[in-house]
Structure formats: C-alpha cells, structure tokens
C-alpha positions in Angstrom: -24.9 26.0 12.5 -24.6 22.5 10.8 -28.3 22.3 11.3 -28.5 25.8 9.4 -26.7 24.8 7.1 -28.5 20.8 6.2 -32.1 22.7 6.2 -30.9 25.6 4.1 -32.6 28.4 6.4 -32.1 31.8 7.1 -28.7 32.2 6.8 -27.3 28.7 5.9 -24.6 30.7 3.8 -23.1 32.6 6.9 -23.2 29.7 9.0 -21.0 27.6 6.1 -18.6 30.6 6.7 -18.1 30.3 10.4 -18.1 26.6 10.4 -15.1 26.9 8.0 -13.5 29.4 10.0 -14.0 27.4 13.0 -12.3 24.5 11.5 -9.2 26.5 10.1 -8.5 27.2 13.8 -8.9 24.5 15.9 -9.3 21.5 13.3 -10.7 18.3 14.5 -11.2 20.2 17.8 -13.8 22.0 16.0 -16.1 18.8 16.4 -15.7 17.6 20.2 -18.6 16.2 21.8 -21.1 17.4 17.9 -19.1 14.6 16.1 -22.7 13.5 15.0 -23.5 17.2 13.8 -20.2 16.7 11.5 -21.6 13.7 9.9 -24.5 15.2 9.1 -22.9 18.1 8.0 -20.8 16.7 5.4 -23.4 13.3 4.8 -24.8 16.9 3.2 -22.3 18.4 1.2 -21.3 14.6 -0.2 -24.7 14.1 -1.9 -24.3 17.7 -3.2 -21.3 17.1 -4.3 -22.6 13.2 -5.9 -25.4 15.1 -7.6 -23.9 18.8 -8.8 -22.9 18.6 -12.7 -21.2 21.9 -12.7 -18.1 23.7 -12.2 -19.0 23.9 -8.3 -18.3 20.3 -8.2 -14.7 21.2 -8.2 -15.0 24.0 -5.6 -16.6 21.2 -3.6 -13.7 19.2 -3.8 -11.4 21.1 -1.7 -14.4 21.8 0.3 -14.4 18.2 1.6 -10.8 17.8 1.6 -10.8 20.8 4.0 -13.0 19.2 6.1 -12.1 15.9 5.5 -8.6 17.0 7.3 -10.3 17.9 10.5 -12.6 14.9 10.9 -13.5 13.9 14.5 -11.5 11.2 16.8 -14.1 8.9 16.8 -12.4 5.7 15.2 -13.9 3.6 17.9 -17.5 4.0 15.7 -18.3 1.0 14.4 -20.9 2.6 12.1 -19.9 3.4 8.7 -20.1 7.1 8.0 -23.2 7.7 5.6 -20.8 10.0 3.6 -18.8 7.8 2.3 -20.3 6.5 -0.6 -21.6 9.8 -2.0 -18.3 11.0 -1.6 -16.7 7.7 -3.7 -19.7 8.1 -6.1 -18.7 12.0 -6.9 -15.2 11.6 -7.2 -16.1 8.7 -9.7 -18.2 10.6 -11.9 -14.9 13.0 -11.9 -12.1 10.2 -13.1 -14.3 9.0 -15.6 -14.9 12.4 -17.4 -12.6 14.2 -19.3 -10.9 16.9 -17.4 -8.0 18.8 -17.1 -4.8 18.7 -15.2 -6.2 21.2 -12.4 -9.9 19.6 -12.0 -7.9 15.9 -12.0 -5.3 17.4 -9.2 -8.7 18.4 -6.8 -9.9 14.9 -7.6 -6.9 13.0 -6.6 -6.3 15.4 -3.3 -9.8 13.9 -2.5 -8.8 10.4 -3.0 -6.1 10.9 -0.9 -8.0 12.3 1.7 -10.6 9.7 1.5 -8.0 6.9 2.1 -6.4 8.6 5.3 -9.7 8.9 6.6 -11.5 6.0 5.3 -9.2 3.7 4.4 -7.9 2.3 1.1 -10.9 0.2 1.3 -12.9 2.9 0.9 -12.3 2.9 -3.0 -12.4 -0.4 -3.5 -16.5 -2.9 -3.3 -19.0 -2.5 -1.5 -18.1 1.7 -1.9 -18.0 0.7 -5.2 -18.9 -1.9 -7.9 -15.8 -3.1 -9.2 -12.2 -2.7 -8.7 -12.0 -0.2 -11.7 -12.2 3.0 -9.8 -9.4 1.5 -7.2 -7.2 0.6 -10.6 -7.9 3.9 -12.1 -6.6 6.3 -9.3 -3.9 4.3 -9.1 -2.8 4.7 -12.8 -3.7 8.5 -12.8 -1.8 9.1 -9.6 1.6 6.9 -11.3 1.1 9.2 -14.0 1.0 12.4 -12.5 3.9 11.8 -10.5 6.0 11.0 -13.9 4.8 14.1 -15.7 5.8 16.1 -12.1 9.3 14.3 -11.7 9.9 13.7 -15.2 9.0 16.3 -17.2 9.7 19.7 -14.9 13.0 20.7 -13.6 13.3 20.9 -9.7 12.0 24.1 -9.2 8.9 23.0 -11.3 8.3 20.1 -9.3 8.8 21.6 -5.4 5.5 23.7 -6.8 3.8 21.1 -7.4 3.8 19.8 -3.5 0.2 19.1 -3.0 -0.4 17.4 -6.1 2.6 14.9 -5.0 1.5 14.6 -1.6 -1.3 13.7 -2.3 -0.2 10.8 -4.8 2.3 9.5 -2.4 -0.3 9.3 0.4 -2.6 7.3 -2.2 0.5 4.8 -3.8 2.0 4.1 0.1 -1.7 2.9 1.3 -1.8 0.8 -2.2 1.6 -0.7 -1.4 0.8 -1.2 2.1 -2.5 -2.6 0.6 -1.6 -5.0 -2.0 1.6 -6.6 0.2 -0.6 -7.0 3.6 -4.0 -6.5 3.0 -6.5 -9.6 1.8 -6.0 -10.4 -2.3 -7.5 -8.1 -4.9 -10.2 -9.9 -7.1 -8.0 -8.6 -10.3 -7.0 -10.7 -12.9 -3.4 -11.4 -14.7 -3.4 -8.7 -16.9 -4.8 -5.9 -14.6 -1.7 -7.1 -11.9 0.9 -6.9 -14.6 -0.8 -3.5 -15.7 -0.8 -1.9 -11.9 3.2 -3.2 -11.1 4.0 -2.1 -14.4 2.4 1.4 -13.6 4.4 1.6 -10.1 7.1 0.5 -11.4 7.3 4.0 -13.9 6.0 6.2 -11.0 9.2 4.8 -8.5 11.2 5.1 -12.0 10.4 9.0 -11.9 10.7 9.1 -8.2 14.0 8.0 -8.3 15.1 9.9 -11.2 14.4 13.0 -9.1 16.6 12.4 -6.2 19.6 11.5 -8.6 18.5 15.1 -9.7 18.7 16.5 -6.4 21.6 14.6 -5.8 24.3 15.9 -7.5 22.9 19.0 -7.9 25.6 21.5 -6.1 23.1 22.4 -3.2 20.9 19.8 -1.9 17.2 21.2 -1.9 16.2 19.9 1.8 12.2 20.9 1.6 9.5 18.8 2.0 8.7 17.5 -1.2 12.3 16.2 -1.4 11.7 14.5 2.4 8.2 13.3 1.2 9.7 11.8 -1.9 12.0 10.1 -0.4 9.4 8.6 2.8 7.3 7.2 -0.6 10.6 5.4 -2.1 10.9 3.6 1.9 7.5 2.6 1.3 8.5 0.8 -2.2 11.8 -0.2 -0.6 10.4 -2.5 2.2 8.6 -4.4 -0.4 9.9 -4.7 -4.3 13.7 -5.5 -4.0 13.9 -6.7 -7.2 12.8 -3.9 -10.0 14.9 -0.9 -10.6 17.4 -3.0 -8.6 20.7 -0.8 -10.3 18.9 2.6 -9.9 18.0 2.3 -6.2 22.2 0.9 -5.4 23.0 4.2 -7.5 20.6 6.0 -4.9 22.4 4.7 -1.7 24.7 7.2 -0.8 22.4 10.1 -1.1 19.7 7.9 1.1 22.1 7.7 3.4 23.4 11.4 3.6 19.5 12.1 3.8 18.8 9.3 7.0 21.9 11.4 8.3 20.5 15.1 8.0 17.1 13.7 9.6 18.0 11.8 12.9 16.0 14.0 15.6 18.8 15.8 18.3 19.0 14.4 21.4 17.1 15.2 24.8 20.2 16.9 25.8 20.8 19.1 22.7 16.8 20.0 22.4 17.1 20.8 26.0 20.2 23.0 25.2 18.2 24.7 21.8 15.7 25.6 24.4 17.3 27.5 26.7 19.6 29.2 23.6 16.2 30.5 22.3 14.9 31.8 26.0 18.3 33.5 25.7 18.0 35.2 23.2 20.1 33.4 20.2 18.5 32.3 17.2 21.4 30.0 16.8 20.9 26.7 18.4 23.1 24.2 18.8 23.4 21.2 16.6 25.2 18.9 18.9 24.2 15.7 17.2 26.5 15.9 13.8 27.7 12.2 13.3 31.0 13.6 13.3 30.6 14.3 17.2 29.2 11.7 17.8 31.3 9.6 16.7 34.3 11.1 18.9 32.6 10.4 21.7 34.3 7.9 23.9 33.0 4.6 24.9 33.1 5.7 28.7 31.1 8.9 28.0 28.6 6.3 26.2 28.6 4.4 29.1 27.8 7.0 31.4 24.6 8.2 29.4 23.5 4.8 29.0 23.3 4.5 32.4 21.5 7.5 33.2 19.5 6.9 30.5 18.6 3.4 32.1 18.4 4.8 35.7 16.1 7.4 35.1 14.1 4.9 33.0 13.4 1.9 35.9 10.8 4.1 37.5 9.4 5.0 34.0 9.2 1.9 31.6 9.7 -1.0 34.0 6.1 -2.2 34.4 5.0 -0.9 31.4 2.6 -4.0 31.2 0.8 -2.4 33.8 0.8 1.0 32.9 -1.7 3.1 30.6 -0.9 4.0 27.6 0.2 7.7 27.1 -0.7 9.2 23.7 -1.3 12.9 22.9 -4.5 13.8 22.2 -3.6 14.5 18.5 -2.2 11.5 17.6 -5.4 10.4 16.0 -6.3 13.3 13.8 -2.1 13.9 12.7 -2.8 11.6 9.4 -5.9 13.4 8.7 -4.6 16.9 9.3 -1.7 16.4 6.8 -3.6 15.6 3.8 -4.0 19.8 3.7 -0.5 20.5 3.2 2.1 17.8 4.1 2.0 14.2 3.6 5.5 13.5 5.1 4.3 15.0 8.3 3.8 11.7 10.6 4.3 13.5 14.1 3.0 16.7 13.5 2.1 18.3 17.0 -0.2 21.4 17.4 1.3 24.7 18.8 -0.2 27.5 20.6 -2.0 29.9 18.8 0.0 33.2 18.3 -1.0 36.4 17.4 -1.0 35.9 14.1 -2.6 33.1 13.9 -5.9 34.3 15.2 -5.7 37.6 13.2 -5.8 35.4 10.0 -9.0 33.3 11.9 -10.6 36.4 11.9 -10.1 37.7 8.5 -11.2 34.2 7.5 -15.2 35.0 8.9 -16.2 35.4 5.5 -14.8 32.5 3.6 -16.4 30.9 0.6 -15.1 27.9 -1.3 -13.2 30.4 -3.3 -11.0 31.0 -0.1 -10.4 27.8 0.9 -7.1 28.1 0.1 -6.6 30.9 2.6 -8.5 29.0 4.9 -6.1 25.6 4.3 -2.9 27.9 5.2 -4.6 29.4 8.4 -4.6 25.6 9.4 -1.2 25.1 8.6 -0.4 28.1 10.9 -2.4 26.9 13.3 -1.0 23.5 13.2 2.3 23.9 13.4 3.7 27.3 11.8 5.4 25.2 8.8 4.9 28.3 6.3 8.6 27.8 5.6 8.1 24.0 4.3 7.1 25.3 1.5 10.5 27.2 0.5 13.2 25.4 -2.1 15.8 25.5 0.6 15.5 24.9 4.7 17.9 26.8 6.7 20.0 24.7 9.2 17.0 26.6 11.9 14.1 24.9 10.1 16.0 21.4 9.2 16.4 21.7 13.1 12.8 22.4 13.8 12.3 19.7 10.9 13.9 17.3 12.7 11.2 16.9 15.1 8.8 16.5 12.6 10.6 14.0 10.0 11.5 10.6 10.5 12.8 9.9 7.6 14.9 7.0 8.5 12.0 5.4 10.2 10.7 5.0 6.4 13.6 3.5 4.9 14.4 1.2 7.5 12.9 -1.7 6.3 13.9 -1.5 3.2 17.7 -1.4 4.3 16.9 -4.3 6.2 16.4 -6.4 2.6 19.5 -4.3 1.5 21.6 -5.5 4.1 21.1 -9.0 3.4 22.3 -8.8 -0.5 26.5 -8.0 -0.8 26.2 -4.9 -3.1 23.6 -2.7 -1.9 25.4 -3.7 1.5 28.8 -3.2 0.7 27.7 0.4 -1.0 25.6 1.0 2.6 28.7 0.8 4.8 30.9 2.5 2.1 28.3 5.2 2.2 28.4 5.9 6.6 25.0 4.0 7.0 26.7 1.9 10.0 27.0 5.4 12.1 24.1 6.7 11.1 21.9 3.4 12.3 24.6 3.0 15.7 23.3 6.9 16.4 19.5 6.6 15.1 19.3 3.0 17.8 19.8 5.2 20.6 17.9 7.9 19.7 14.9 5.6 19.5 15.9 3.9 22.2 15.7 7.2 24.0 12.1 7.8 22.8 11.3 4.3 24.1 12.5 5.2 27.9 11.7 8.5 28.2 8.0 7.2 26.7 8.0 11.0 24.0 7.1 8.3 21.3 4.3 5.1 21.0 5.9 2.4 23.0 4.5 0.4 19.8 5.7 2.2 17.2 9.1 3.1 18.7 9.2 -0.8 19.6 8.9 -1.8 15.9 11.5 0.7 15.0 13.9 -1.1 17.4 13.1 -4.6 16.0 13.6 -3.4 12.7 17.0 -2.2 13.8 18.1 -5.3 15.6 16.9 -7.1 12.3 19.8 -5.2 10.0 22.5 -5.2 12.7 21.5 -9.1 12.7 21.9 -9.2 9.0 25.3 -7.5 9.2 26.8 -9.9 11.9 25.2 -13.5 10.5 26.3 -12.6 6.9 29.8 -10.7 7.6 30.8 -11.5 11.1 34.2 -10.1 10.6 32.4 -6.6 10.7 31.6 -6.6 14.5 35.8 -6.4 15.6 36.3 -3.9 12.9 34.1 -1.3 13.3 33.3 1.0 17.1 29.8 1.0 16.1 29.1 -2.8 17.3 30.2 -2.1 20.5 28.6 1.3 21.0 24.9 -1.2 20.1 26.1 -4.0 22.5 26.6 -1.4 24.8 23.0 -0.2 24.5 21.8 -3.9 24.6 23.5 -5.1 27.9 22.7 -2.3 29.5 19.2 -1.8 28.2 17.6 -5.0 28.2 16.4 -5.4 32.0 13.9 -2.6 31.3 11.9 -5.0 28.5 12.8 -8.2 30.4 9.8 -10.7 30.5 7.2 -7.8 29.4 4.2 -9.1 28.0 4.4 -6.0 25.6 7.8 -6.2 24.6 8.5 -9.9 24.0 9.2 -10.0 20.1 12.0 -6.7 21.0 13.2 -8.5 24.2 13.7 -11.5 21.8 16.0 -9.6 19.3 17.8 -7.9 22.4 19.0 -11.3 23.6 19.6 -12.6 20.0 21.5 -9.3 19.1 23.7 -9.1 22.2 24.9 -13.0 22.4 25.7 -12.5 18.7 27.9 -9.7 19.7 28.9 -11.1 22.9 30.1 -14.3 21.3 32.0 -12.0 18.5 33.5 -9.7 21.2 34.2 -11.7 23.8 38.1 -10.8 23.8 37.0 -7.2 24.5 33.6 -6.7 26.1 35.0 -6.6 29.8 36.7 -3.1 28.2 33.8 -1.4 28.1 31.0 -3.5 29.9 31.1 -4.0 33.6 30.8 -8.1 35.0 27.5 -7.1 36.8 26.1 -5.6 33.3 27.2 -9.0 31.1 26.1 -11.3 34.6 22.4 -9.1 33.8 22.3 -9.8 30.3 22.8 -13.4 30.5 20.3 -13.9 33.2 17.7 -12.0 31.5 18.9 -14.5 28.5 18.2 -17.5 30.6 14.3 -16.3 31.4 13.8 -15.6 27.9 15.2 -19.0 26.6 13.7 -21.0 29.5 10.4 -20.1 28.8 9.6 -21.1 25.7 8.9 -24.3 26.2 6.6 -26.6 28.3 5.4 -30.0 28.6 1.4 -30.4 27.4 -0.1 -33.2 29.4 -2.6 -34.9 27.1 -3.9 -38.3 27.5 -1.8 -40.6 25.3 1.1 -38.5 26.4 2.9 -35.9 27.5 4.3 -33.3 24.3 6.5 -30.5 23.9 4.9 -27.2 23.4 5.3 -23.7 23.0 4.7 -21.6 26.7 1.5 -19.6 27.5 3.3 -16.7 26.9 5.1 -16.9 23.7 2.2 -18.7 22.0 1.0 -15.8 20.5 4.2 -14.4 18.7 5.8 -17.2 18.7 6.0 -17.4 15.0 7.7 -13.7 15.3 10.4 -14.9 17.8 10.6 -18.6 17.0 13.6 -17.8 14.4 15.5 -15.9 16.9 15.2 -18.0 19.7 17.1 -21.0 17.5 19.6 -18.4 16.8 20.0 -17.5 20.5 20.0 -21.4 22.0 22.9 -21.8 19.4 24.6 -18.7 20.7 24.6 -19.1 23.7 26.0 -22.9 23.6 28.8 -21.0 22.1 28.9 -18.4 24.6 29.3 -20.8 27.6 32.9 -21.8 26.6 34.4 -17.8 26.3 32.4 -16.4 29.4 33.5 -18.3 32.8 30.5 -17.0 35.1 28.0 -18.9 32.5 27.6 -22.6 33.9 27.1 -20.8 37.2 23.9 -18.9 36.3 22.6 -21.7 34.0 22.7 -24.1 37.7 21.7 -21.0 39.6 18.3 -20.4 37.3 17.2 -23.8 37.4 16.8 -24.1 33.6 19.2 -27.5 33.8 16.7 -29.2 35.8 13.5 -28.4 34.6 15.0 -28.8 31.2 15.7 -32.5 31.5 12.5 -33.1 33.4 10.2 -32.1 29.8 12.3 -33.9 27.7 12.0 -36.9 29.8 8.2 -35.9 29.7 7.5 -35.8 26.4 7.6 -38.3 23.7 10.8 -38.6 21.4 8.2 -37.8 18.4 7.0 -34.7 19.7 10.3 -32.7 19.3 11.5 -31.3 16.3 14.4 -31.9 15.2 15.7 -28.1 14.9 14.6 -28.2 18.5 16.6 -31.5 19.4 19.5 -30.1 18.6 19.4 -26.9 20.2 18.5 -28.7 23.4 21.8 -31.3 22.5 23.9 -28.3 21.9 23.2 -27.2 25.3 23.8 -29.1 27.0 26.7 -30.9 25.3 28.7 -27.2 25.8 27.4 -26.8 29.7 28.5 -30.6 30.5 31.6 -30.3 28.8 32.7 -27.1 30.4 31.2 -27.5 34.2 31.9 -30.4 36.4 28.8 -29.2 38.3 26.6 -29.3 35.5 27.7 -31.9 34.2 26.7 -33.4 37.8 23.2 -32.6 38.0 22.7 -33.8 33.9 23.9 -37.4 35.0 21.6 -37.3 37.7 18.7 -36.4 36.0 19.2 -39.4 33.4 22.2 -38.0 31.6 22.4 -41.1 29.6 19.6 -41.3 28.8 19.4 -38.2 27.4 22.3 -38.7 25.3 20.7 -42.0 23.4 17.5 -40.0 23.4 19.6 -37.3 21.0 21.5 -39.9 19.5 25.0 -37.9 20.6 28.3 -38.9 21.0 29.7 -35.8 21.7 27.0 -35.5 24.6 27.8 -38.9 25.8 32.1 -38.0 25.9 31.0 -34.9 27.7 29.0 -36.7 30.6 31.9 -39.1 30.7 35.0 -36.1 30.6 
C-alpha cells in the first residue's frame, strides 16, 4: 500500500485510507518488520508537503503529525531519515508566512512532533541554515502560550489542550537543550531575546496555576497536570527569575505532588479485585493522612517484605537483562497526538469499541484526521475523559498511573530546599510527607523492577539529594519530624540490594551518605525502630563503599594515590558524597559501639595505612588528608584494638605524615 501510494497507481487514494486506519489502531505497530516502507512512505508526503503552496499544506500538517506519532522503534538506525529535511523545509516556509492562529497551531503541533521524534536538533543546522528557524518557534510557541494562559479564562484555556501541549513539549526540549546540550552559535542579543521570551511564557504559566489555585474547585485535567510538568522543567534550571511568584506557587505544587503519588502495589492490588467485584469504587488507601498514622513497626514490616521478596529480584541486577516493555520507545512519540504530560502511557487491549471506530475509520481523508487521532487515543489508552474540566476521584486514580508529576518537580525542589524561604514555605506547605511517601513508592518501583531501573534510580538520587539538603543545612529537622526516620528506615534496610552494583554506584553512594547523616543525627533513637543486625548491615556495606575508592597507582618515579577501577567513571558524581560520608562516619564511630569492630573485621585499617605509606606525601589532596586523619584519629581514640594495629603499621609515622597532634595523643591514649 505505501508502494501504491509513492507511485500514485490505481488506487493510491484508497490505500492512503487503510494505511491511516491501520495506524489509528495499532500505532507504531502498524510498521513492524516494513519500517523501510514507512520511510519511504512519508520521505513522500514530506516533499509534498515542502513543495505544495496551497491550503492542503495545512491538511498535510496533521497528516504528518498523525504519522509522525506512530513512527517505528528503530532508534538504533544510524541513518538519518531522508524526511527530515523536507519536513523542516515545509514547516519553514509556514513560520515565515503570514498566517493565522489555526494554520500557526498545525505548524507548531508539527514542530513539536518533529522534536520528539527527531530531536531538538532537528530544527536547528545542518536541517537548516541558521539558527533563525530554531529562535523563531521558540518565540511563537512563548507567545502562544501567554495569549492561552493570559488572555482566556480557565475554561478557555483547558480547550486549547493541543495547542499547549504541543508548546510545552517544544520549550522543555529547548530547556533541556540550552542547559545540557553543546552552546548555540547565537549572539548577546539573540540570548537576552530568547530568556527574555521564556521568561514571559513561565510568567503566564504561572499566572494560571495561581488561577487554578484559589479557585474554589481545583480543575485536576490534563492541561492543569501538563502545565505544571513544563514549570518542573523551568524549575530544575532558572532559580533566579520570577523567584517571588514561583515561592507564592509552593503550596499549591505541593498539594498537586500530593494528589499525584501513584497508590501502592497493595492498594492497586486491592482496586483490582474491587473492580472484578463488581464496585466502581476503589479504594484510595494511599491518602497522606493514612499514611502518615501508620506506625513505625508496620513500616518495618513492609520494608522487609519489600526487601525479602526483592533479593531474588534486584540483587544481581548487574547481571541481569534489562526489562522494558515493548512500548517504551514509541510512548514519547505517541503523545504528541493528544497528551504531552503522558510519560508512561501503556497500551490497553482493544475493546469493542475501539475497533468499531477502526472500522468506520476505512474511509478517512485528511479531513478526518481528527477522528482518526481520537481512535488512537482509544486505542492507546481509553483517556477520552482527559479531556473533561474536572477528573473524578476514579480517573485521578487511573491518572495516577499515568502522571508523575512529582518526578518533574523534583529537581527543582532540590535547588528549593537549599535556599531558607522557598524551604521554610516547602515544609510549612506538607512537602516533607509527601517526599517520605513518594521515596518509597519509587523505591517500590525499583524492587519490584514495574519501572526503568535507570530512570527510577535517578528519581532516588534526586531524593537523597533534598533530604541531604534538609539535614546539612537544618540538622535540627531530623529529631523533630517522623519522616527522617520513616527514610532511614528505608535506607538501612534497603541498601544491601544496591550494595557494590556496577549499575547502581552513584545511588548506593547517596544511600550511605544519607543514612550516616541520619544515623549520626539519630543515634539516641535508631535502636527504637532499627534492629542491631540491620544498622551492623548498613555499616558494612558503608565500609565496601568507602574502602574502595581509593588505590595506590604504581608508576615509575612512584607510587600515587588514585581513584579505584570502579569509581573512576562517576567518580566526579560521587566524589562529593564520599567526603561527606568519610566525615560521617569518623563521627559515627564514637555513638555506635559495634563500629571499631567492623572497621578491624573488614580490613580497611590495614590496607589503608599500607597506600598511604605507598604513595608520595604530594600525591594526596588535602581534602583527602584529612578525611583519612579524621579516621583514623576517631577509630584510635576510641578502640584499644585499633589503635593496636595503626601503631603497628607505622602509627607514627602516619601522624607526622598528617601533621596531627590529635592523631599523635590518640596513638599515645
């Protein structure tokens, strides 16, 4: 049919029809084991599109954004796509003209699609000749969404769902872009010009939640959920303009985070067998107000199920094959037709329904591609009722599986946390619970393996990064609040399953920095909650990860020191945290008895002394010195066996090699 179609024979027009049918039910499916025949396909349509001056240009915009949705898994192609360029050329001939509002909203859909397909890079040289086209989406997409968010009142503005989508998509990929993609060949004024533009588009996009936000009945729909995805985006990477605004924001972002953490295994399992039942009730079990009466004992117990049921699962990950859904790859694609906030969209089986509207969808022409796009939303999902002003508490359950909102904002609480407004107005606001509940939820994901190890992994770092911020900056927060201990909790009982895993180094790091931070803070208290065997767990898991980061580098004129094998490669992610953990563990070894024991147990004492007596004095920082001297200082001074072996491995030594008295009065105590 794609062949009919590129030659123009006999029939060409029908066999456009069933193609698009095709694709409205099964999406990228449609093109398993033809991907070649696809790029053919629509290598045709884009120099149609390049070349046609007429109205049909328009119609051929949501053509390609139809297909563009469903485009084949094959990202491993190193060959560029031949459409590509057509398709830029078309669309440029588009922004450049003068058009109205509905012809600009196709154009910018298909820029959006582009860049989810393609990449940002796609609009930006060789595609094209200059930056201009790159600058000018921008600006047109900044302005669209103030003339949405601005200018219309809320009811306005939920119609105009496509149009927004498809802007957000384009201004995250620009932010993502411009703060870790290689430097723009833009001058001064064309920087100032773009910020200034993004700056009025976040302006706008603020201004609408602070609508929605004290209006008397919070409109949970997607364009609300999108909206505030895109604002995460701009979040986690300008602090510094509309500074007041986003503080004035805070409690709504966090009564938002708190509406969208997914339910439990437990309560999903429990929904399910309500619905075989019969109810159309199901349970929401997960309100933070539950969860928060839940005892520390009853946390125990799940933790330890949870970790259990895991060792068979997640322990030699390293090893294992990576488990991803088959649509993983095509879910960005897919939700350029209907729903940009849409990250872990997962296809349903077809109903009944869904392939009576397939059918009535034989004869489609680009003047029903609308009807087509919904007949891919209903394949896709059945999200008819995103759409709708207001969810029920049914669809913000079914939601929930679908939005992760707080995955979004995350990093940008993580700057927030670190400055004494926005995080005093963050714990005011319940944020504390809502992260506590949202840690184990991912960390849920991350054992039971429902989730990208990766992407679930970097959700947990970013977590340990804010709790970090809390208990470095306003220690006197970790005895005050449940929370701390509910995380620590998690931590000790958690972290053999990452221990010493190739793939989870930079999380094991923040695991052991995180939980001596805590440890060290509850010390009085832990044995409450925490069995001895747990804390004896975490520390030697502590030791591994502390011990091996360093080495001694035979060379030559020398022995140095040097970073391990195995941290070599994030060692500029983990360095940080490791000098944070040496120094809390030094101060851990005084409040935890058992300590000295498994630091003389593990070896580290011994090989320790024998790579500083290695290397050369010069070779070791001086940051590094002292975590060493803090060591060993706290272990001599506390443990007559320790102390011991130190003096026999050249104790004295070692105490003119740091230039420490306090090491010296230990060895001599």
């Amino acid at each position: 049919m794609c062949e009919a179609v590129v030659t123009q024979s006999y029939g060409s027009s029908k066999a456009q029809d069933v193609i698009c049918t095709m694709v409205s039910c099964f999406g990228s499916e449609t093109w398993d084991n033809c991907a070649p025949s696809y790029h053919r396909y629509l290598s045709f349509l884009a120099k149609q599109f390049m070349e046609d001056e007429t109205i049909t240009k328009f119609e051929m915009c949501k053509t390609l954004v139809f297909l563009l949705s469903a485009a084949p898994n094959d990202k491993d192609e190193i060959i560029e796509p031949p459409w590509i360029r057509p398709i830029v050329k078309g669309l440029e001939n588009i922004l450049r003209s003068k058009i109205g509002s509905d012809h600009r909203e196709l154009a910018l859909r298909l820029a959006s699609a582009m860049i989810l397909v393609c990449g940002i890079y796609s609009m930006q040289p060789p595609y094209t000749t200059d930056f201009k086209l790159f600058l000018l989406t921008t600006h047109l997409c900044c302005v669209e969404v103030r003339m949405v968010l601005e200018d219309q009142d809320l009811a306005q503005a939920n119609n105009k769902g496509r149009l927004l989508s498809s802007c957000y998509t384009f201004l995250e990929s620009v932010i993502n872009h411009l703060t870790s993609g290689p430097p723009l060949d833009l001058d001064d004024r064309q920087v100032m010009q773009l910020h200034s533009a993004m700056v009025g588009a976040f302006g706008a996009v603020i201004h609408y939640l602070k609508r929605i936000s004290v209006s008397t009945e919070v409109q949970w729909n997607s364009i609300m959920l999108a909206t505030v995805r895109v604002l995460g985006a701009w979040l986690a990477e300008e602090t510094s303009a509309l500074r007041e605004e986003i503080y004035d924001l805070i409690p709504f972002l966090v009564q938002v985070s708190k509406m969208c953490i997914p339910p439990s295994r437990e309560t999903q399992e429990i929904n399910k067998k309500t619905l075989e039942n019969g109810s159309t009730e199901p349970v929401i079990a997960d309100k933070l107000t539950q969860e928060s009466s839940i005892d520390d004992s009853k946390k125990v117990i799940d933790l330890e199920t949870c970790c259990s049921e895991s060792k068979l699962i997640v322990t030699n990950l390293n090893g294992a094959t990576e488990e991803t859904s088959s649509n993983n790859a095509d879910i960005v694609k897919e939700s350029v037709i209907e729903n940009h906030l849409d990250g872990t969209r997962e296809q349903t089986t077809e109903t009944n329904h869904n392939e009576t509207e397939c059918k009535k969808a034989k004869t489609v022409t680009f003047e029903k591609l609308e009807k087509a796009e919904k007949c891919v939303d209903a394949k896709m999902g059945s999200d008819a009722h995103l759409e709708k002003d207001v969810l029920t508490e049914d669809e913000l359950q079914e939601l929930h599986l679908k939005v992760d909102i707080l995955h979004y904002l995350l990093p940008g609480w993580c700057h927030l946390t670190a400055e004494e407004e926005p995080r005093r107005l963050l714990l005011g606001s319940g944020a504390l619970g809502v992260l506590d509940l949202y840690m184990w939820r991912q960390w849920e994901r991350l054992v039971d393996r429902t989730a990208s190890p990766g992407q679930t992994s970097s959700c947990l770092m970013v977590l340990c990064n804010i709790f970090l911020n809390l208990v470095i900056v306003d220690p006197g927060l970790v005895t005050e609040n449940k929370e701390f201990s509910h995380i620590l909790l998690l931590v000790v009982k958690g972290i053999h399953i990452i221990d010493y895993d190739s793939d989870f180094i930079v999380l094991w790091s923040n695991f052991v920095t995180l939980g001596l931070l805590l440890l060290r803070s509850l010390h009085k208290t832990a044995g409450d909650f925490l069995e001895p065997e747990s804390i004896e767990r975490f520390f030697q898991s502590t030791i591994r990860f502390l011990s091996g980061a360093y080495t001694a580098r035979h060379k030559k004129k020398g022995s140095v020191l040097d970073i391990s094998e195995a941290y070599k490669i994030v060692w500029d992610q983990i360095s940080q945290t490791w000098f944070i953990s040496m120094q809390a563990f030094s101060e851990c070894i005084p409040k935890y008895q058992e300590l000295p024991g498994l630091i003389l147990k593990a070896g580290w004492l011994p090989s320790l002394l024998k790579v500083i007596a290695d290397v050369k004095a010069n070779t070791v920082a001086e940051e590094t010195k002292s975590c060493f001297q803090m060591l060993l200082t706290a272990v001599a001074k506390d443990n007559k066996a320790a102390r011991a072996v130190i003096k026999e491995k050249g104790g004295d030594n070692l105490a003119r090699f740091f230039k420490s008295k306090e090491l010296t009065n230990s060895l001599n105590s």
